[in-house]
C-alpha positions in Angstrom: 56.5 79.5 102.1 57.2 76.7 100.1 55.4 77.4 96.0 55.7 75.4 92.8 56.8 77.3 89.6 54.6 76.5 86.3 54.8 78.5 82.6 58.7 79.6 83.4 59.8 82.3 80.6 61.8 84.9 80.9 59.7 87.3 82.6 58.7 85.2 85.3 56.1 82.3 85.9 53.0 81.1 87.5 53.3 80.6 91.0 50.6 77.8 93.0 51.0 78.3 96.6 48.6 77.9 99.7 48.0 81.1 100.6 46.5 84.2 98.7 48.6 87.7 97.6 47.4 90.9 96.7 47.5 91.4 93.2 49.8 94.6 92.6 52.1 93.6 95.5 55.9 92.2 95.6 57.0 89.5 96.6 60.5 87.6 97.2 60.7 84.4 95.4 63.7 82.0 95.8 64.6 79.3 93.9 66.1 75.9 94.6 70.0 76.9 94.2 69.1 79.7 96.9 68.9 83.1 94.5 66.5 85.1 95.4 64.7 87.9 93.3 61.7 90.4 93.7 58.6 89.5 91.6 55.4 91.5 91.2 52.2 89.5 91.2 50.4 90.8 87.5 46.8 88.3 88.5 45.7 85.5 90.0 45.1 82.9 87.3 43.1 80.5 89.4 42.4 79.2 93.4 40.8 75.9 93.9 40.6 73.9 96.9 43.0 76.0 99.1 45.2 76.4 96.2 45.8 79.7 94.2 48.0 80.6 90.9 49.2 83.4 90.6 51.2 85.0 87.7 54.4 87.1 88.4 56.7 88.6 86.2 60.4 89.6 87.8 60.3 93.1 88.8 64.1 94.1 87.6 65.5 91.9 84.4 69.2 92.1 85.9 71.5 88.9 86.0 70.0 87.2 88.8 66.4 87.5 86.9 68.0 86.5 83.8 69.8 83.2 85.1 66.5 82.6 87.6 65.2 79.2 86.1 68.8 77.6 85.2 67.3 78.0 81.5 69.0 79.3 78.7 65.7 81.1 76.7 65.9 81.4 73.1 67.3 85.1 72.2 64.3 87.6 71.8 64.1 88.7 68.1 63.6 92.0 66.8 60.0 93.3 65.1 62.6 93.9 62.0 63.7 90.5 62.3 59.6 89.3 62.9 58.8 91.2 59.7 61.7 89.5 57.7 60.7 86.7 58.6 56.9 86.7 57.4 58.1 88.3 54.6 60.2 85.3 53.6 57.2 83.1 54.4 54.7 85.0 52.0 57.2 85.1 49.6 57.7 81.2 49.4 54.2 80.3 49.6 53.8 82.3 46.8 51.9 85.7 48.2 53.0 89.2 48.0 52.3 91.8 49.9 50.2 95.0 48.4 
């Protein structure tokens, strides 16, 4: 059934299509070079007018999940990294941390 993607990351997207899942279920989706992958449908986000969003998130984060979109995501940092970084950020702005 033909879908438009929205919110792409990572994890997986919205999804509007003309017909209505069951939140909790899988689904197949395919994209446009023909790779298909199993996604889990997390909510709907909205339906209007025949018309429902629903947001999935790629049940296994193998290759084919990872190379889904045709986007190259930025590399997910650390919470050590994170921390670092607000560290740095408090520190030039002149605020320590107590």
């Amino acid at each position: 059934m033909p879908a438009q993607a929205t919110n792409l990351n990572r994890h997986g997207a919205a999804i509007q299509l003309a017909r209505d899942l069951l939140v909790g279920s899988t689904v197949m989706v395919r994209n446009a070079r023909g790779t298909q992958v199993s996604a889990r449908v997390v909510s709907q986000l909205a339906a209007s007018k025949g018309v429902s969003v629903y947001a999935v998130e790629f049940v296994e984060q193998d290759e084919a999940a990872n190379n889904f979109w045709g986007i190259t995501f930025p590399p997910v940092a650390s919470r050590a990294a994170i921390a670092e970084q607000a560290g740095m950020a408090r520190r030039r702005r002149g605020f320590s941390s107590f």
